[in-house]
C-alpha positions, 0 to 999 in steps of 0.5 A: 570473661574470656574463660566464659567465652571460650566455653560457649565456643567449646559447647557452640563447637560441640554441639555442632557436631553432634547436630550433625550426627542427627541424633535428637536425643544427644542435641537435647541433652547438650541444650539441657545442659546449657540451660543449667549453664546460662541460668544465673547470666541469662536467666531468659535464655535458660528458660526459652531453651527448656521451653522449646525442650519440652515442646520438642517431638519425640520420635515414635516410628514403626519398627520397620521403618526404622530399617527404610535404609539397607542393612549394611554388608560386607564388602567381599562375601556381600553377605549382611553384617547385621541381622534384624530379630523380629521374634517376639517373647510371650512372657517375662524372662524368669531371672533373679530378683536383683537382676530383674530390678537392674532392668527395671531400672533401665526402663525407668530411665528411658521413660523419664529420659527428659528429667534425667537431662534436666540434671545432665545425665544420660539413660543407661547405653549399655549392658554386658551379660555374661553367662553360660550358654541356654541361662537367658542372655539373648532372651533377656535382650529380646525381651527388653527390646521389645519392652522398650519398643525397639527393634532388636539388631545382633551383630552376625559375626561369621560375616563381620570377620572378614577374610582380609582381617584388615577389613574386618575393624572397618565392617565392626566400624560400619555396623556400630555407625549405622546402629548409632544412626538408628534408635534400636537394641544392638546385641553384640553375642559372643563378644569374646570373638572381637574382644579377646585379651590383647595381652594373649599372645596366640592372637595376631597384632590385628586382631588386637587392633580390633579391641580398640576400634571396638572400644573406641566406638563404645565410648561413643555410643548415644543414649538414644540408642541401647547396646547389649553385649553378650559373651559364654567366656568372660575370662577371654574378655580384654579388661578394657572392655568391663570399663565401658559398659554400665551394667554388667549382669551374670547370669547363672544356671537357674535355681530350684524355685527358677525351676519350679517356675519354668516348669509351671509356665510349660506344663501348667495346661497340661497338668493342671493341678498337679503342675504345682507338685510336679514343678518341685520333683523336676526341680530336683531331677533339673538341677544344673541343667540351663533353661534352654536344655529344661525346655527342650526336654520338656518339649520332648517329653510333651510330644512324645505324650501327644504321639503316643497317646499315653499321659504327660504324667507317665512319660515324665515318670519315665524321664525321671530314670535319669538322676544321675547328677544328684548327689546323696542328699538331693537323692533324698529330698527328691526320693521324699518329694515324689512320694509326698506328692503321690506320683511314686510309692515308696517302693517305686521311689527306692528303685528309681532313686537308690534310696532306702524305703527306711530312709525315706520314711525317716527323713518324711518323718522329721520333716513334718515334726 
């Protein structure tokens, strides 16, 4: 009976301070979880506190109201610490199939947060990408926030890292507080900054120390809100920090058929029917490339099009000249590629590709026995 007790007081004291914080979603989880607790001894106490969980308002609030408070800023440069993204994202980020099914995930349990409460779990907190620069991370992280309706928050770590490096764990302090207080999406790009090893001995006892006020104030981050963490360096990253986040995502380079999809969703007005042909030829002279340096390209390609009067077609043609990352046997299939899809002849597909005419008629052969 006094172990009984002394829970009850543990879960009163408990819930006491998460009342404080103001975060409503935290409250109900607490609530859900003694009901389950008390269903057995106090069955009609249990099953009032559902009810009232279930008659319980969600917040729906503006975006904009969302920020009626300021921005928090550094105490020295006074510049924000925070940066509020309200760029919004056409189109679905192209990702791989395992990747998209992880963030469907996500957003299936932020609608269905009130049945994972009944079984005392919390929504998925946080996410760590990692990848190289232009493969979609902060993409990706806009996209989300806006399919979940939320603003999107990035950390601006040039006015986090204060000059007084003691100052700087408590801005890191400052801004996760005021985050947690708010229910958005907080990005935190280029984490390694923060986040270095703290066995690497180049770095100074300070900025070790930032590891932990970062780690401490990830363990305490709520489920109502969504912190996303981004980083071009994972090898930099302390080990500590791979342990606190839920969902670790690698993006990499787009594949060929990521490609051909990009290709047709910029080019497809333009070309029309032949964006399809098209999307496989870039496929080949693209690979390796991220999607941030394809779209630039294409964006130049377009314009220099619209400037000089002349077709989409023939300054793609001659963007093709550049094939230099592909190696013999991409050589080939871009060679074969080209003249199957009629944009160059055999003999213009040799000059541009080093590939022999008797190659690519080979190799056009077998494919088609």
């Amino acid at each position: 009976m006094t172990a009984t007790k002394d829970n009850m007081v543990l879960s009163l004291l408990n819930l006491a301070r998460i009342a404080l914080t103001g975060r409503t979603q935290d409250v109900q989880l607490v609530l859900h979880q003694a009901s389950k607790r008390l269903k057995s001894t106090h069955p009609d106490v249990s099953t009032e506190l559902i009810k009232l969980l279930q008659e319980s308002p969600t917040r729906s609030t503006p975006l904009r109201r969302q920020f009626d408070s300021p921005l928090p800023v550094d105490i020295d440069s006074r510049l924000q610490l925070l940066r509020l993204d309200e760029s919004e994202i056409s189109e679905e980020p192209i990702l791989p199939e395992k990747m998209q099914s992880a963030l469907h995930q996500v957003f299936s349990e932020r609608k269905n947060v009130h049945s994972l409460m009944k079984h005392g779990l919390h929504p998925t907190k946080s996410l760590l990408f990692t990848g190289p620069p232009g493969v979609g991370k902060t993409m990706t992280a806009k996209w989300i926030a806006q399919k979940l309706g939320r603003p999107l928050v990035v950390l601006d770590l040039a006015a986090v890292m204060s000059s007084f490096l003691g100052r700087t764990g408590n801005n890191i302090r400052f801004v996760l507080d005021y985050a947690k207080q708010t229910e958005c999406v907080l990005l935190l790009d280029e984490l390694d900054a923060i986040a270095k090893r703290r066995d690497d001995q180049t770095e100074i006892g300070e900025l070790k120390r930032l590891v932990t006020v970062l780690l401490q104030e990830i363990d305490d981050w709520p489920p109502t809100g969504l912190l996303i963490a981004a980083t071009n360096h994972p090898g930099l990253l302390d080990p500590a920090i791979w342990r606190r986040f839920e969902i670790i995502l690698n993006f990499e380079a787009p594949t060929p058929v990521q490609i051909e999809k990009l290709v047709i969703r910029l080019l497809s007005q333009e070309l029309r029917d032949k964006a399809v042909i098209w999307s496989k030829v870039l496929a080949f002279a693209f690979n390796g490339k991220s999607f941030s340096d394809i779209e630039r390209q294409l964006t130049i390609v377009r314009k220099s099009a619209a400037i000089s009067g002349q077709s989409l077609e023939m300054k793609l043609n001659s963007m093709l000249i550049d094939v230099a990352d592909l190696n013999h046997e991409q050589r080939i299939e871009f060679a074969c590629a080209l003249v199957e899809g009629e944009i160059l002849t055999q003999r213009a597909a040799h000059d541009l590709t080093g590939i022999s005419r008797d190659t690519i008629r080979k190799h056009m052969k077998s494919e088609n026995q």
